[in-house]
VOPANU-861740 format. One record per residue (C-alpha): x, y, z; residue in three letters. Coordinates in steps of 0.2 Angstrom, whole numbers, plus 2048, in hexadecimal, padded with zeros to 3 digits. Each point is the difference from the previous one (the first is absolute). Layout:
REM residues N
XYZALA;...
***
This chain:
REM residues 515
149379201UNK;8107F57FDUNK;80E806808UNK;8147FF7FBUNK;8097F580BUNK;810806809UNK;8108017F8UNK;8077EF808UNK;7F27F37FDUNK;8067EE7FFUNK;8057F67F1UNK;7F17F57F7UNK;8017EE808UNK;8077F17F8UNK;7ED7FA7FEUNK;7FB80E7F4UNK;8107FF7F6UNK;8027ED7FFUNK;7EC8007F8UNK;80C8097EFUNK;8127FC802UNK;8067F07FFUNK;8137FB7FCUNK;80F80B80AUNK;8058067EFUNK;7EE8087FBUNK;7FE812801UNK;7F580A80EUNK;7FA8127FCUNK;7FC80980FUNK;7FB811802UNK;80880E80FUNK;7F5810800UNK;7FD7FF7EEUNK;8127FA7FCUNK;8007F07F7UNK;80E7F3803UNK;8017F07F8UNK;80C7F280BUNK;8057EE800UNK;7F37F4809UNK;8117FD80BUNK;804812803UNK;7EC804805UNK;8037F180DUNK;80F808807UNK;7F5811802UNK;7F37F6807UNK;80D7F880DUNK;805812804UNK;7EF805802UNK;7FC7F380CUNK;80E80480BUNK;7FB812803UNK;80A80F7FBUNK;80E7FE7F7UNK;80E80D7F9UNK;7FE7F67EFUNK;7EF7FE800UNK;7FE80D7EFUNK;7F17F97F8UNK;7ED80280AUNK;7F17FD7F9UNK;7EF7FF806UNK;7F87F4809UNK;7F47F27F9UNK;7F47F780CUNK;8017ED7FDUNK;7F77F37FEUNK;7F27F87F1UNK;7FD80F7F1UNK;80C80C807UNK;8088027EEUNK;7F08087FBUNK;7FF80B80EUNK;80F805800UNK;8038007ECUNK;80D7F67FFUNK;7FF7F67F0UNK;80E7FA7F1UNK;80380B7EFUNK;80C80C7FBUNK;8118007F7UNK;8067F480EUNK;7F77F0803UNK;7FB7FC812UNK;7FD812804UNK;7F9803812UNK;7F68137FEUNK;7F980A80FUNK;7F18097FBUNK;803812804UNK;7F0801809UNK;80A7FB811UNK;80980D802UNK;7F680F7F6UNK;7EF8087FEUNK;7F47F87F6UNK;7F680B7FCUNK;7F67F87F0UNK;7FC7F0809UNK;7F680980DUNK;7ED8057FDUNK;7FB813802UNK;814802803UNK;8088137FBUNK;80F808800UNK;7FA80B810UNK;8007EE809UNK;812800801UNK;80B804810UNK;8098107FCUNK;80E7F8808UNK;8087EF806UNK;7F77F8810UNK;80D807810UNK;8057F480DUNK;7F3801810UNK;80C80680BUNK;7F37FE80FUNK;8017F07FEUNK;8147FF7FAUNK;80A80A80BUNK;8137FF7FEUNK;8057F980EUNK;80F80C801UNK;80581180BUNK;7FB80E7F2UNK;8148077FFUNK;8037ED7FAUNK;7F17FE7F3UNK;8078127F8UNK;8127F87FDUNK;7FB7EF7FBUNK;7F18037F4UNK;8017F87F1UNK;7F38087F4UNK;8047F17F2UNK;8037EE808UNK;7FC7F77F1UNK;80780B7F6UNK;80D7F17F8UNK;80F80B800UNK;7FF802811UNK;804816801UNK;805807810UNK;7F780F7FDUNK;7ED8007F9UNK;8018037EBUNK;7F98117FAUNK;7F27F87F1UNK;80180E7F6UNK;7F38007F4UNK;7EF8087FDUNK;7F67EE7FAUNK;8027ED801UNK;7FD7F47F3UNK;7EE7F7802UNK;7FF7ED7FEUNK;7F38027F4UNK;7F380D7F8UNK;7F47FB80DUNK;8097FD80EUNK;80980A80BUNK;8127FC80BUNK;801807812UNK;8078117F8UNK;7FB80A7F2UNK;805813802UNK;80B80680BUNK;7F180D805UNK;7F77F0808UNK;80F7F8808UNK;8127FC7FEUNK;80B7F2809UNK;80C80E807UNK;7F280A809UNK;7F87EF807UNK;8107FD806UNK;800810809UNK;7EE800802UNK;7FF7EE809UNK;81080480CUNK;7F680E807UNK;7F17F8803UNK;80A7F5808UNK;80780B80CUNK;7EF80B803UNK;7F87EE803UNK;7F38047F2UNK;7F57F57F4UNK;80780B7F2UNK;80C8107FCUNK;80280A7F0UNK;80E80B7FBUNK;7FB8137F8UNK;80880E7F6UNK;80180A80FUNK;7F8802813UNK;7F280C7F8UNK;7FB7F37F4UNK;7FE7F380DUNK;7F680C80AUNK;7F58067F1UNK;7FC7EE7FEUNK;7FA7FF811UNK;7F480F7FDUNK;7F97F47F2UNK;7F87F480CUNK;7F4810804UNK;7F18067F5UNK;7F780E7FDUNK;7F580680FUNK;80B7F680BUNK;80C80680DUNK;8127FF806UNK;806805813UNK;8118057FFUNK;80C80580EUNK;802814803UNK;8127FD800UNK;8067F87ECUNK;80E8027F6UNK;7F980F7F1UNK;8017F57F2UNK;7F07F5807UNK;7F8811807UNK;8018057ECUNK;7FB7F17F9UNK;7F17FE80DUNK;7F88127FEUNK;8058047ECUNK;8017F07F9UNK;7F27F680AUNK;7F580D803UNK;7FD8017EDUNK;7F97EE7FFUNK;7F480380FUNK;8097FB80DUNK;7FF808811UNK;80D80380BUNK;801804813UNK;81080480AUNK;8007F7813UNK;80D80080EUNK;8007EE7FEUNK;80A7FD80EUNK;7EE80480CUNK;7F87F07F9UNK;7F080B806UNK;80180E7F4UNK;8037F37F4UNK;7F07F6805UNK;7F580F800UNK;8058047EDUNK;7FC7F07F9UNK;7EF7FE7F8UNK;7F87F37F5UNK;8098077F2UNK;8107FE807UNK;80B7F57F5UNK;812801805UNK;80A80680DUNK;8128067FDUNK;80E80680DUNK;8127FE804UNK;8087FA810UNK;80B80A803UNK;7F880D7F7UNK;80C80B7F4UNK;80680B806UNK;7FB803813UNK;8017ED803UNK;7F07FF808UNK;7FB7EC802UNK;7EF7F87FEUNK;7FA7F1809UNK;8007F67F0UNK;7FA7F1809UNK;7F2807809UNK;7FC80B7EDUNK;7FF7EE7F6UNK;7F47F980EUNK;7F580E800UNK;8008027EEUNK;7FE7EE7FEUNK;7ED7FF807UNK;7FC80E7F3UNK;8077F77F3UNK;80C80F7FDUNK;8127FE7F8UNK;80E804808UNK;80F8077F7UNK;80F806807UNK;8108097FAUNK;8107F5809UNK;80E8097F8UNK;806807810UNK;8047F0808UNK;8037F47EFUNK;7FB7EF805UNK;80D7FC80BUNK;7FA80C80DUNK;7EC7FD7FDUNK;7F57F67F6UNK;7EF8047FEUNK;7F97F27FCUNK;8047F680CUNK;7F680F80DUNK;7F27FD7F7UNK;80280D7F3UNK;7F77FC7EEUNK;80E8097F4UNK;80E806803UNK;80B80B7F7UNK;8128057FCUNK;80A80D7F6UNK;80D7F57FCUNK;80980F7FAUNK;805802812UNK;8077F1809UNK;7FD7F17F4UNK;8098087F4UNK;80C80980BUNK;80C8097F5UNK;7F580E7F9UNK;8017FA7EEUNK;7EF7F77FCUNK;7ED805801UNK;7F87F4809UNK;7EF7FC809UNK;7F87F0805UNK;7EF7FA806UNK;7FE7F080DUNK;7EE7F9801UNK;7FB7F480EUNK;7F37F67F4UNK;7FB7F87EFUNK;7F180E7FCUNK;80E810804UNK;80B7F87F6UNK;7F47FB7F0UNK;7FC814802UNK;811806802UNK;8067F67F2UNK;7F28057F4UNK;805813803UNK;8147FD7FDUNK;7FC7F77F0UNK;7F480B7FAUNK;809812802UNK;8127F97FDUNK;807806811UNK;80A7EF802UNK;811801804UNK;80F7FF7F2UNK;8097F0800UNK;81280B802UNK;7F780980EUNK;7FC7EF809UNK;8117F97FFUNK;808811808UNK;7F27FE80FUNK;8057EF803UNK;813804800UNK;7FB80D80EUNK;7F77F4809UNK;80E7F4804UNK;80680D80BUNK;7F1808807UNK;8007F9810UNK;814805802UNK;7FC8127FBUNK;7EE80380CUNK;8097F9810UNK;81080B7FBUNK;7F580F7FCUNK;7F27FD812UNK;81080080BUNK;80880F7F6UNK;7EF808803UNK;7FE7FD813UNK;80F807803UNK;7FB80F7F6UNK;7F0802809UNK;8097FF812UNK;80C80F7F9UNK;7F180B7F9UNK;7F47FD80FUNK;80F80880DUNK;80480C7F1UNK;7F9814804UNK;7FB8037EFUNK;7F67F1800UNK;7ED805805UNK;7F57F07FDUNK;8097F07FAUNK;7F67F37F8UNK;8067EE7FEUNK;7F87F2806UNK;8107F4804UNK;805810812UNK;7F57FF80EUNK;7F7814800UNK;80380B80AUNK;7F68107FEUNK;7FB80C80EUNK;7EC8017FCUNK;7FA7F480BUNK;7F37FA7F4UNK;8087FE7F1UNK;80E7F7809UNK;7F37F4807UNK;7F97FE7EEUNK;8137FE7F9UNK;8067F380BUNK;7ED7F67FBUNK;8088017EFUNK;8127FB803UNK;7F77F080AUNK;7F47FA7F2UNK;80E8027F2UNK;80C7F580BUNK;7F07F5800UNK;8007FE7EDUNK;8108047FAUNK;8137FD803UNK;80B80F802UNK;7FE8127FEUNK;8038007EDUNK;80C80E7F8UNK;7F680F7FDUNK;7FC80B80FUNK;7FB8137FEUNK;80280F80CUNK;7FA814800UNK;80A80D805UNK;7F580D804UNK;80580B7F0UNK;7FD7FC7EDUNK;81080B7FBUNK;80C7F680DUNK;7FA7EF7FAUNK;8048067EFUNK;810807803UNK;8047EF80AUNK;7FA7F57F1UNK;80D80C7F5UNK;80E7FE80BUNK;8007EE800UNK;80E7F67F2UNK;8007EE805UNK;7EC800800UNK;7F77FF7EDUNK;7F180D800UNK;7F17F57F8UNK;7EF7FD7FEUNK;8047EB805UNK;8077F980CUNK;8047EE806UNK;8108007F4UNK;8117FB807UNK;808811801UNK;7F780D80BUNK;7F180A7F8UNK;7F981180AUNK;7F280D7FBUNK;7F180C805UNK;7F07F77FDUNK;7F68107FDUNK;80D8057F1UNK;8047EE7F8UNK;7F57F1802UNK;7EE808809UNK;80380F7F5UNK;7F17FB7F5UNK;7F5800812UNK;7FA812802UNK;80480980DUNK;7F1800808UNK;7FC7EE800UNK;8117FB807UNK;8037F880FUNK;812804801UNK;80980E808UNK;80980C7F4UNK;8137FC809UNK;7FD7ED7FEUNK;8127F87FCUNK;8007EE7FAUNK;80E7F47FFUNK;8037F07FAUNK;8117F8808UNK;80B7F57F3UNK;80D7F4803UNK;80E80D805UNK;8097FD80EUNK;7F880880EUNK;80B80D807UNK;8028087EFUNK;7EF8027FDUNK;7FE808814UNK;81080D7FAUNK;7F78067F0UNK;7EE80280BUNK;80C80B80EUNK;80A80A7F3UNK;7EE8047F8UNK;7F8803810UNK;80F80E805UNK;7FE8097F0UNK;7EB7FE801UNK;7FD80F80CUNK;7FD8107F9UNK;80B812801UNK;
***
């Protein structure tokens, strides 16, 4: 199928235009992304100078190419008529989807969205704090914008009644989410992203990729929203689900079977921040011919990137720290390869769970600072986690960035096995850590007593979120499939200075005990 060249593609050469255009003074019609323009044969020479020279500020006119040589008016269409004489046209079939000139051809045969760059094979050859800051989601956008252009607007205008432009409906794609879309793809090194209405919808997406009388392995420890979607949601299309420690690759092994379609943890795991061997997983799985999906919101992709451990999806909330602020719903899905991301696409388009255009554009203000605001919030969070693993109220502490110290011997040995192979995989602790107290009515009365900390269900935000898993976001797990003990604090550390958030944890801790 034809495919839409790139926004910047070079001008038509001086062959094709002399073959119509002769005197300075005749006139040249060319056409920009359907926007017809009609120049002197001496200011088209000037463009075409420009054009030759490179990139130029301006340079405001870009049409696509033409090959040269013998008979290329007639492929290309060029040919005379019009109102103006010496009219050079560009059949629209260059940069569209001809869909009537191709045998058998329907609309099902179209790309739900615009072809992504390959970022395997197009890395940007910058540190990722850089490639944040200096994105630019619109470089041939004329006007030059320093910030990416919210394209507001349900549907796009259509060449032709049988032809169809690189967008149609927003549902299918919009420039503002591939903007956002390609940047992270480009930071998670994947072949494709895509932006959805929430986490939940990019994780319900995922469950698609599994039919009836098929099975997913999921980790024992999952945030409560993918527990519901999994055994109420799921389960009703014939979907099996089983729940593995995931991070003994031998339990895991021993619940696959030949129905086994997909494989879905998080490392860390939310919220004990238990961590999988993700490389060791992928190759396992990978001689099975078994996906791989895992939930990086934890880390974000400046601390870990799936993809590159050999991991076939992976997925974030963007709610969390993409976003950053705690004002937009957000999920995405990264996909290592061409098949994933035909299927992937397929189910965005068809269930409308594509992200807004607003939506994207707040993301990918967020991001600029995502890498200022996760190394803030990791240090902020280590210096948390040393206070709380000295602190007597503090049972078991949970947070994957502090070397463990725990007096079972075994599950120390098994702890500091995990702190190891995260180090191996990611960079930093993250900022979300969780500890037990030993008592349900002293956690709560801590989580109460805190002011500078927000109680939530999120986390990941700039400010600093705390809560009790069992009440808020693993309530919809019953209490007798739970991994988690009842006491369980977690807290996600913001971008507050430091000793301030320490104070507020002390003056909660003094008034925790009971009378």
């Amino acid at each position: 199928m034809q495919q839409p060249p790139p926004l910047h593609t070079p001008l038509p050469p001086p062959a094709a235009a002399a073959a119509v255009v002769g005197s300075p003074d005749d006139k040249v019609t060319v056409y920009h992304h359907f926007n017809r323009q009609v120049l002197t044969r001496e200011s088209y020479d000037n463009l075409l100078a420009l054009d030759a020279a490179g990139p130029h500020p301006e340079r405001a006119l870009v049409t696509p190419s033409l090959p040269e040589g013998e008979g290329c008016e007639e492929q290309c269409g060029i040919g005379t008529g019009g109102e103006e004489d010496g009219v050079v046209e560009i059949d629209y079939a260059v940069i569209k989807y001809p869909m009537a000139t191709k045998a058998g051809a329907s609309y099902d045969d179209l790309p739900t969205y615009p072809p992504r760059p390959h970022f395997q094979k197009k890395h940007l050859h910058m540190q990722l704090s850089t490639q944040l800051v200096v994105y630019d989601g619109c470089p041939k956008d004329p006007y030059h914008p320093a910030s990416m252009p919210i394209y507001q607007t349900s549907t796009f205008v259509q060449p032709s009644a049988t032809e169809f432009g690189p967008y149609d409906y927003t549902r299918s794609g919009n420039p503002t989410r591939t903007a956002l879309e390609t940047l992270i793809a480009g930071l998670e090194n994947a072949h494709s992203a895509f932006a959805f209405s929430s986490g939940m919808a990019a994780l319900s997406t995922i469950t698609r990729l599994v039919q009836a009388g098929e099975e997913v392995i999921a980790g024992d420890d999952l945030y409560g929203g993918m527990y519901r979607l999994l055994t109420k949601v799921s389960a009703r299309c014939g979907v099996i689900t089983k729940f593995v420690d995931t991070t003994n690759l031998e339990a895991v092994k021993g619940a696959l079977t030949s129905k086994t379609r997909l494989v879905h943890v998080e490392s860390p795991s939310n919220p004990l921040m238990r961590i999988t061997d993700l490389r060791a997983l992928a190759t396992m799985l990978r001689e099975r011919n078994i996906i791989l999906s895992v939930d990086c919101t934890m880390m974000s992709p400046i601390c870990q990137r799936g993809l590159d451990l050999g991991v076939d999806i992976v997925v974030h909330s963007g709610t969390k720290f993409l976003s950053g602020h705690s004002d937009t719903m957000m999920g995405v899905v990264c996909v290592r390869s061409e098949p994933l991301a035909k299927e992937i696409a397929f189910y965005q388009n068809a269930e409308g769970s594509g992200l807004a255009p607003f939506d994207c554009w707040l993301v990918l203000r967020g991001m600029k600072t995502l890498s200022l605001r996760v190394e803030r919030q990791t240090a902020n969070a280590y210096k948390v986690a040393q206070y709380l693993s000295t602190h007597k109220l503090v049972k078991q502490l949970n947070y994957p960035g502090l070397p463990p110290n725990n007096p079972d011997p075994a599950l120390q040995e098994q702890l500091q096995k995990e702190f190891e192979l995260h180090h191996r995989q990611a960079t930093g602790g993250g900022s979300v850590l969780s500890f037990t107290t030993g008592s349900q009515a002293i956690s709560k009365k801590f989580v109460d007593s805190l002011r500078l900390f927000k109680v939530t269900v999120s986390f990941g935000s700039c400010n600093s979120l705390v809560e009790l898993p069992c009440l808020l976001s693993h309530a919809s797990i019953p209490k007798d499939r739970r991994t988690l003990p009842e006491d369980l604090v977690r807290m996600s550390i913001g971008i507050e200075d430091a000793q301030d958030i320490i104070a507020d944890i002390e003056r909660a801790f003094a008034k925790a005990p009971l009378d």
